[in-house]
C-alpha positions in Angstrom: 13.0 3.2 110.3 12.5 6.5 112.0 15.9 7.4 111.1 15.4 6.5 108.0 12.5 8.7 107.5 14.0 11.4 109.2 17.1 11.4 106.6 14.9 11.0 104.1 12.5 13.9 105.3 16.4 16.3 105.6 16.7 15.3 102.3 13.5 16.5 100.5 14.0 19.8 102.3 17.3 20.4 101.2 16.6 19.6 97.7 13.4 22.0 97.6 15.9 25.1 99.3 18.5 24.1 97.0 15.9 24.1 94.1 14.7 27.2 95.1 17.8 28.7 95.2 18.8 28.0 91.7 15.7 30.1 90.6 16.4 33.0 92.6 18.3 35.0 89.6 18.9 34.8 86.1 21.5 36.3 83.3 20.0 39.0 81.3 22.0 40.5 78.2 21.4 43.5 77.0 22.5 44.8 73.8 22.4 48.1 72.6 22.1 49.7 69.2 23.2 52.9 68.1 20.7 53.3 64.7 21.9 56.8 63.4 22.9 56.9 60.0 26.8 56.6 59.5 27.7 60.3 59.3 24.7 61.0 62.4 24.8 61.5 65.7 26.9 59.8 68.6 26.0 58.0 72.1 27.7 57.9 75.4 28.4 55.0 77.8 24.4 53.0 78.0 23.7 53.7 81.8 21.4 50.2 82.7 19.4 49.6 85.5 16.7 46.9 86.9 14.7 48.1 89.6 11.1 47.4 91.1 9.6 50.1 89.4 9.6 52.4 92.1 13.4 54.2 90.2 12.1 57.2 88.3 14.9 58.5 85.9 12.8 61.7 84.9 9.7 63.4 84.1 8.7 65.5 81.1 8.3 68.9 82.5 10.3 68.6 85.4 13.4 69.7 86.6 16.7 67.3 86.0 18.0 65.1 89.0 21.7 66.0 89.6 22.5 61.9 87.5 20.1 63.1 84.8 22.2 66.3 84.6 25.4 64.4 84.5 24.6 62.1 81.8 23.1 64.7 79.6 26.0 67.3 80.1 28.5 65.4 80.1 27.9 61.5 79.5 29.1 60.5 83.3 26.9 57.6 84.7 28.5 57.9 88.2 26.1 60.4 89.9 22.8 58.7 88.7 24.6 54.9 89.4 25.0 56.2 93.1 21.3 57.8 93.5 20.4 54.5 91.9 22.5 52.2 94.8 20.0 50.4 97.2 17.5 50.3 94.0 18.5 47.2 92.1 21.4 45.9 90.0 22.7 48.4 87.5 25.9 48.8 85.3 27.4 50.5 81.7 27.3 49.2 78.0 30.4 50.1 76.1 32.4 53.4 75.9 31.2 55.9 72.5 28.6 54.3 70.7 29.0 55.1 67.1 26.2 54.9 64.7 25.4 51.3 63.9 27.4 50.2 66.6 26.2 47.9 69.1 27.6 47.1 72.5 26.4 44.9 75.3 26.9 43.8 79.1 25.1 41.2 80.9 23.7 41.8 84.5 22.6 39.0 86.9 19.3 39.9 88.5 16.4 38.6 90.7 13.8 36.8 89.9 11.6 37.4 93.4 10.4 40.9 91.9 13.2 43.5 93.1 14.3 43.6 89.6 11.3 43.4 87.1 11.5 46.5 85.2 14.2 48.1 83.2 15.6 51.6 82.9 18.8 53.1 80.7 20.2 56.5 80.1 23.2 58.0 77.6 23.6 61.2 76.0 23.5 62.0 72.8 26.0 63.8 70.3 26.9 66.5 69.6 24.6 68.1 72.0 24.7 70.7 75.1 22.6 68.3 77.3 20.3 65.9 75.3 19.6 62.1 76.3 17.4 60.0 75.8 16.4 57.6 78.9 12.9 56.2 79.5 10.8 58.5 81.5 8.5 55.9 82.7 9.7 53.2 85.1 7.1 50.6 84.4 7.4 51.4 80.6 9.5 48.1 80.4 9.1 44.9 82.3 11.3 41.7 82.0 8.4 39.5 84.3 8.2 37.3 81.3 12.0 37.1 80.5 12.3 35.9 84.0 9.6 33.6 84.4 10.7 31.9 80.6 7.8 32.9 79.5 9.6 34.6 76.3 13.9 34.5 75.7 14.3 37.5 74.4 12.6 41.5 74.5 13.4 44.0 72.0 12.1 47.4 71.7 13.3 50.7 69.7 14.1 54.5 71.4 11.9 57.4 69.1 12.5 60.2 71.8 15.5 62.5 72.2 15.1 65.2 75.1 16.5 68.1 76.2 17.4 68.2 79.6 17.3 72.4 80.5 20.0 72.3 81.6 22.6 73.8 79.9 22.1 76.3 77.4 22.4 75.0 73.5 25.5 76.1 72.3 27.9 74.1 69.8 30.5 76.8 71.1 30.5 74.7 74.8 28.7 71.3 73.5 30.3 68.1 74.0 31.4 65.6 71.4 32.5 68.4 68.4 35.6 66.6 67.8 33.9 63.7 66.2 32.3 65.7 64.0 34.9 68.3 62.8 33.1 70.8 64.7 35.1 73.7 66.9 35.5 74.4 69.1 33.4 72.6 71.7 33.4 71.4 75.4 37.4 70.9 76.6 36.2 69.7 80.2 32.9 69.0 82.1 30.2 71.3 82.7 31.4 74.4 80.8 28.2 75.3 78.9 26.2 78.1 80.6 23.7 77.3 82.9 19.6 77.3 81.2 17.8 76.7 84.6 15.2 75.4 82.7 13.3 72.0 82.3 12.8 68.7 80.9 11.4 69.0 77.3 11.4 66.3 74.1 12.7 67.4 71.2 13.0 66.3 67.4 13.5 67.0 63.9 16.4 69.7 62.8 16.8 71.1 67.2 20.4 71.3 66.2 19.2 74.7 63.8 18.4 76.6 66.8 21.4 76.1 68.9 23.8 79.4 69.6 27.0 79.3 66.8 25.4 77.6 64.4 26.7 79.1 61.5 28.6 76.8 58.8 27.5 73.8 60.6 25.9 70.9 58.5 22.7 70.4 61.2 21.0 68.2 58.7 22.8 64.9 59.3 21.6 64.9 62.6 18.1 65.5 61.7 16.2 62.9 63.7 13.7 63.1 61.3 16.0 60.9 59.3 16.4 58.5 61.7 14.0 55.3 61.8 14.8 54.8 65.4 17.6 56.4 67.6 18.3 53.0 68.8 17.1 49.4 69.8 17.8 47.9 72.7 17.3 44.0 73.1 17.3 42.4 76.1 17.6 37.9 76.2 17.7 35.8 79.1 20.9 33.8 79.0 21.1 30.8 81.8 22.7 28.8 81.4 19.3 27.0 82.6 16.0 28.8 81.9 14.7 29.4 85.7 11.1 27.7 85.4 13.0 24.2 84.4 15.7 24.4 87.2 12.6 24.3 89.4 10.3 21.8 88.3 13.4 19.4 86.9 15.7 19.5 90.5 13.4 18.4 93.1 11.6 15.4 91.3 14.8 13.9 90.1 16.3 14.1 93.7 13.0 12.9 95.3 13.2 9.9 92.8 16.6 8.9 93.3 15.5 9.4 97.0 13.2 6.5 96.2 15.5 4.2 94.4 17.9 4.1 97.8 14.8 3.3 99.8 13.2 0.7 97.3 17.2 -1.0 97.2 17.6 -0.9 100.6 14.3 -2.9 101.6 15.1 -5.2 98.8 18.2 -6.1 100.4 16.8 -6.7 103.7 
């Protein structure tokens, strides 16, 4: 009987450790929607990242990190991924994202709160160094995508900023191509240097950049735009975490009985 009992005791604990191991992460998708109107403006690869909260991408006012600069020059993720390593789990949504494109990735991330909050950067185009990013790193939690308490999140991006760092010129700016527009960056980082700072822009800010002249700025007026895009973010496990918990352990505790009930029958 002791042995018995001791199995049996082995057994419960390695079905609560499994069972708690199948809650320790969940599959998050996130999608990404480029809302400008057809003939509007562009977006860069979707930098992504779940962190703590602790992973500020910028502040208003402030000078741009050497990532932010990256992204917002030139649309390269790389620098702000590997200031972001040791932070959380990030990653990249699709290549250009035209208007009314969307383009998605899906990141595995933990539930135990290393990973509650969400962040994303890309550039926008045709610019010199405007992005748009979320300057708050608690502005968006996924607490109740992980704990099943919703399935899915969905919120829109209003702001477009200007990172100061590069002066506005659609001589050097990045992305003319795509727009007919010459005769634009040829290689990274050729605009001249602002030495400025962080500072939210909107409406017609393509009037007032350098070589303006016999550009059509209006079509990327972001007064036009109703959003400059939505990002939707659904939990896709394969099991929702809360019911792997609670479901696991009490199935394998009764079956745990059944053996024990058969085997005193028998005897």
């Amino acid at each position: 009987m002791k042995n018995a009992k001791t199995t049996s005791a082995l057994a419960i604990g390695t079905a609560l450790i499994l069972a708690s191991s199948i809650t320790s992460a969940a599959e998050i998708q996130v999608k990404f929607t480029n809302n400008a109107p057809a003939d509007g403006t562009y977006l860069t690869p979707v930098w992504a990242g779940f962190h703590d909260g602790t992973f500020d991408t910028f502040d208003v006012g402030g000078t741009a990190s050497a990532g932010l600069e990256a992204i917002a020059e030139d649309g390269n993720v790389m620098p702000l991924s590997n200031s972001f390593s040791g932070s959380g789990v990030d990653g990249v949504l699709g290549g250009l994202v035209a208007p009314t494109q969307t383009v998605s990735n899906t990141f595995t991330v933990s539930e135990d709160g290393s990973n509650n909050y969400f962040s994303y950067a890309s550039m926008l185009l045709p610019s010199s160094d405007f992005f748009i990013a979320n300057s708050n790193p608690l502005a968006f939690s996924i607490a109740s995508l992980l704990d099943g308490t919703i399935s899915r999140l969905s919120f829109d991006v209003f702001a477009v900023y200007d990172a100061g760092t590069e002066i506005n010129n659609f001589a050097t700016s990045a992305g003319n191509p795509i727009f007919g527009i010459a005769p634009g960056q040829s290689g990274p980082n050729q605009g001249a240097d602002e030495n400025g700072v962080i500072t939210k822009v909107g409406g017609l800010a393509f009037a007032s950049f350098l070589n303006v002249a016999g550009i059509d700025t209006e079509r990327f007026n972001f007064d036009n735009f109703s959003s400059i895009a939505t990002i939707e973010l659904t939990n896709v496990s394969a099991v929702p975490v809360p019911a792997a918990a609670f479901m696991f352990a009490p199935a394998l505790l009764g079956f745990l009985g059944l053996r024990r009930k058969a085997k005193n029958s028998v005897a």
